[in-house]
C-alpha positions as CSV (number, residue, x, y, z in Angstrom):
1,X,55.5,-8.9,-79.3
2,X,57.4,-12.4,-79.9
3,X,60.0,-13.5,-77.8
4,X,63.7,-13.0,-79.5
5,X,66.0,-15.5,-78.4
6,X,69.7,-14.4,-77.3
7,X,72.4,-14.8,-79.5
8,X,75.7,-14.5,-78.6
9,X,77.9,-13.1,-81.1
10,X,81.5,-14.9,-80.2
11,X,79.4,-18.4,-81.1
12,X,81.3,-18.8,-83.8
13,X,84.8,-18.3,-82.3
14,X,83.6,-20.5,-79.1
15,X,82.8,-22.7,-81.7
16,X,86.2,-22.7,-83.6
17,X,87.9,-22.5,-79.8
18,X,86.2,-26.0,-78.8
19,X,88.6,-27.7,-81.9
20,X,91.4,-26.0,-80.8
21,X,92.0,-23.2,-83.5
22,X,94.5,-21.1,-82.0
23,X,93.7,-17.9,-84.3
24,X,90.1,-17.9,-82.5
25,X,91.8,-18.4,-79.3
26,X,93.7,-15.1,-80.1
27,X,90.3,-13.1,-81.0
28,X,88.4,-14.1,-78.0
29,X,91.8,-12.9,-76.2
30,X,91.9,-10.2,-78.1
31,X,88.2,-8.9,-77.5
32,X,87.9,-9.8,-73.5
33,X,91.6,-9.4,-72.2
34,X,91.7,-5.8,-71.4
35,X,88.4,-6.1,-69.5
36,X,89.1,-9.3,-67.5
37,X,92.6,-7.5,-66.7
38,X,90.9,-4.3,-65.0
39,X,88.5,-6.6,-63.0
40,X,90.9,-9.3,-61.6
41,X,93.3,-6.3,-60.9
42,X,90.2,-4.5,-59.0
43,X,90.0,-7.4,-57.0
44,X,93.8,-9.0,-56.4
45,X,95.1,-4.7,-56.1
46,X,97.9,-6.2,-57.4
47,X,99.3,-5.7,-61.4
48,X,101.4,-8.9,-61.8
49,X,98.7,-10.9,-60.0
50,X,96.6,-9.8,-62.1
51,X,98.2,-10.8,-65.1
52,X,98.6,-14.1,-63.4
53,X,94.8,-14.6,-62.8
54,X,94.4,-13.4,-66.9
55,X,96.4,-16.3,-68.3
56,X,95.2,-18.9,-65.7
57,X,91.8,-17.9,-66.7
58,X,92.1,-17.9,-70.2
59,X,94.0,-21.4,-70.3
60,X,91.2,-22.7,-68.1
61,X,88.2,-21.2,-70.1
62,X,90.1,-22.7,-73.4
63,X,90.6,-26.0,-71.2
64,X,86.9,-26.1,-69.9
65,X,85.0,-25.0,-73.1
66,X,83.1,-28.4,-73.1
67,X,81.7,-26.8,-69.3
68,X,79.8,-23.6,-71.7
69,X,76.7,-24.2,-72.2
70,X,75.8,-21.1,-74.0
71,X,73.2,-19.9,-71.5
72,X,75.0,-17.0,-70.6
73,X,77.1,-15.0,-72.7
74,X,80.7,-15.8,-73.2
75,X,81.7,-12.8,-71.7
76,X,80.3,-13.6,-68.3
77,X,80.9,-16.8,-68.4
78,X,84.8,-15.6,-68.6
79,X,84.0,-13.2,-66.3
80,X,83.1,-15.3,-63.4
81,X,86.0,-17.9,-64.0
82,X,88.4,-14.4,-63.6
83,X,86.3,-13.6,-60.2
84,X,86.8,-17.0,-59.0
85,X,90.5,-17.0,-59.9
86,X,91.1,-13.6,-58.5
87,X,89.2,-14.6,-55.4
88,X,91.4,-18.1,-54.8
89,X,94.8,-16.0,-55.5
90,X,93.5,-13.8,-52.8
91,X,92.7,-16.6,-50.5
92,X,96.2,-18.0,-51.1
93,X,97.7,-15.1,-49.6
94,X,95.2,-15.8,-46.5
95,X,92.9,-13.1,-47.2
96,X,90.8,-11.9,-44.0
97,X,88.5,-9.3,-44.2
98,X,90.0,-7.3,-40.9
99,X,87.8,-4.6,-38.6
100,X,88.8,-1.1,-39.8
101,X,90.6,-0.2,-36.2
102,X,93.4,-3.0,-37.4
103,X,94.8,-1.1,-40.5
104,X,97.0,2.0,-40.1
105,X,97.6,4.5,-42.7
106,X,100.2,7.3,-43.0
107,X,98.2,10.3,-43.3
108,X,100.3,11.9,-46.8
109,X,99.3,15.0,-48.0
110,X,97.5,15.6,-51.2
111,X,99.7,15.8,-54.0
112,X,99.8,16.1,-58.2
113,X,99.3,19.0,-60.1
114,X,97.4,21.7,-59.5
115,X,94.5,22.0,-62.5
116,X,93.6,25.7,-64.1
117,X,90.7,27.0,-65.1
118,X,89.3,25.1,-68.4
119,X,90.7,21.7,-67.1
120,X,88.2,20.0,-66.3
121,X,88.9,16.9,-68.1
122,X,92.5,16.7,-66.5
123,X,90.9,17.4,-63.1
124,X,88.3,14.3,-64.1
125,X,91.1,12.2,-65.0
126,X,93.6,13.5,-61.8
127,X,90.9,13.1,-59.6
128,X,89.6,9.3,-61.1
129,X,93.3,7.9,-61.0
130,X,93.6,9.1,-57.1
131,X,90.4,7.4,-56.5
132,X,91.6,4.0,-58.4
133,X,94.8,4.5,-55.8
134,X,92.9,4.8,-52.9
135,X,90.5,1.6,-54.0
136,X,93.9,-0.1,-54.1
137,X,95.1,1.2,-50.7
138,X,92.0,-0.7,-49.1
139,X,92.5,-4.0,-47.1
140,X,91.7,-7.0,-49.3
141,X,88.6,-7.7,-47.6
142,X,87.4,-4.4,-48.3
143,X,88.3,-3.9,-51.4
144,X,87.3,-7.2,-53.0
145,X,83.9,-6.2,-51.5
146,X,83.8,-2.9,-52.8
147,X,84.9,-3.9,-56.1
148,X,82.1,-7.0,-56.1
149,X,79.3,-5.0,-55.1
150,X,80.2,-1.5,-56.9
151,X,82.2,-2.4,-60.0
152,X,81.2,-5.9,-60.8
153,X,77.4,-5.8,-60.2
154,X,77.3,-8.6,-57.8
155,X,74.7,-8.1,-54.8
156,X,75.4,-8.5,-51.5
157,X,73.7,-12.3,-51.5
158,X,76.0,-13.2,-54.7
159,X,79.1,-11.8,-52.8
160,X,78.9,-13.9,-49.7
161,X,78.2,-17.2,-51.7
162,X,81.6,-16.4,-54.0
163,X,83.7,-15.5,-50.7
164,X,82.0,-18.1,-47.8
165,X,80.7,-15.3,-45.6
166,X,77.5,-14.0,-44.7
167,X,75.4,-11.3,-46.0
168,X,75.3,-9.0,-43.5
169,X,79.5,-9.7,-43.4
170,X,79.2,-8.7,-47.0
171,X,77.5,-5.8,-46.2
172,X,79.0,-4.6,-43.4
173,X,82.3,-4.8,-44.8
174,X,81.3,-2.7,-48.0
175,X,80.0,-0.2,-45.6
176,X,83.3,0.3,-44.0
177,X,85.3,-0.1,-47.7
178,X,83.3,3.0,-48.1
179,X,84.2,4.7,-44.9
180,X,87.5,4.0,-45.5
181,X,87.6,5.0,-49.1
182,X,86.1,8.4,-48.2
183,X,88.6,9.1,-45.5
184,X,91.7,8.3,-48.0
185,X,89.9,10.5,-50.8
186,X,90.0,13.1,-48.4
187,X,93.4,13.2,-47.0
188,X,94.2,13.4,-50.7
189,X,92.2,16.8,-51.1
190,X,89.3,14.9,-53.1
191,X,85.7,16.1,-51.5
């Protein structure tokens, strides 16, 4: 069996982006922006931050193209420009990952509609867009943690390099984001 080297397929518009074409610029947009959206907004929990750390990261990738190498693919080289960025804006509003007897939570009762028999696709999406709330209800530490670890594929190892903890910090505070998680899931009638 021979060895197949990786290609990546945006080459060409990486390619065309390092001279400054501004209609490759818009397809690389185009194809990542969505995706980079959803994960700095997993990790800020905040929409307009979000779309704050999208364009900074964008204009920086576009700035720093001369700092790809092609040894990844584009994708995750953008990917961990938008972690990075997401991470600093969460610094900047002095982000501390805080013991779980600090936070108090209203309990509020469960509420949205009730689904019927042969829903089970609303009940999926009912029950998936009260978990995303309750991701977001978490304390920063938490869920930038959770969101790292669960949604972004980072290991525990990766996590505490990005953020300047410890592994076992890392850990330890994913094990709670879970706790935590679980007990908002449940006051909202999700078992």
């Amino acid at each position: 069996m021979e060895a197949v080297a990786y290609i990546d397929i945006n080459a060409p518009l990486v390619e065309r982006c390092r001279v400054n074409d501004r209609q490759a610029q818009a397809e690389l947009y185009r194809r990542y922006s969505k995706a980079m959206f959803n994960a700095a907004l997993r990790i800020t929990g905040d929409y307009a931050e979000a779309e704050d750390v999208l364009q900074e990261s964008f204009l920086s990738a576009f700035r720093e193209l001369n700092g790809y190498k092609g040894d990844s693919s584009f994708g995750a080289w953008l990917k961990r420009i938008v972690v990075n960025k997401s991470i600093n804006c969460l610094r900047q509003r002095r982000l501390q990952l805080v013991p779980l007897e600090d936070f108090h939570h209203e309990d509020t009762p469960a509420d949205g509609p009730t689904p019927h028999a042969g829903e089970e696709a609303d009940e999926q999406q009912y029950r998936a867009d009260v978990l995303r709330r309750c991701i977001q209800e978490l304390p920063d530490g938490y869920r930038v943690v959770l969101s790292l670890y669960l949604l972004e594929g980072y290991d525990h190892l990766e996590i505490a390099g990005i953020l300047g903890i410890t592994e076992s910090t890392s850990k330890s505070q994913y094990s709670r984001a879970r706790t935590r998680l679980r007990e908002l899931a449940l006051q909202r009638g999700l078992s």
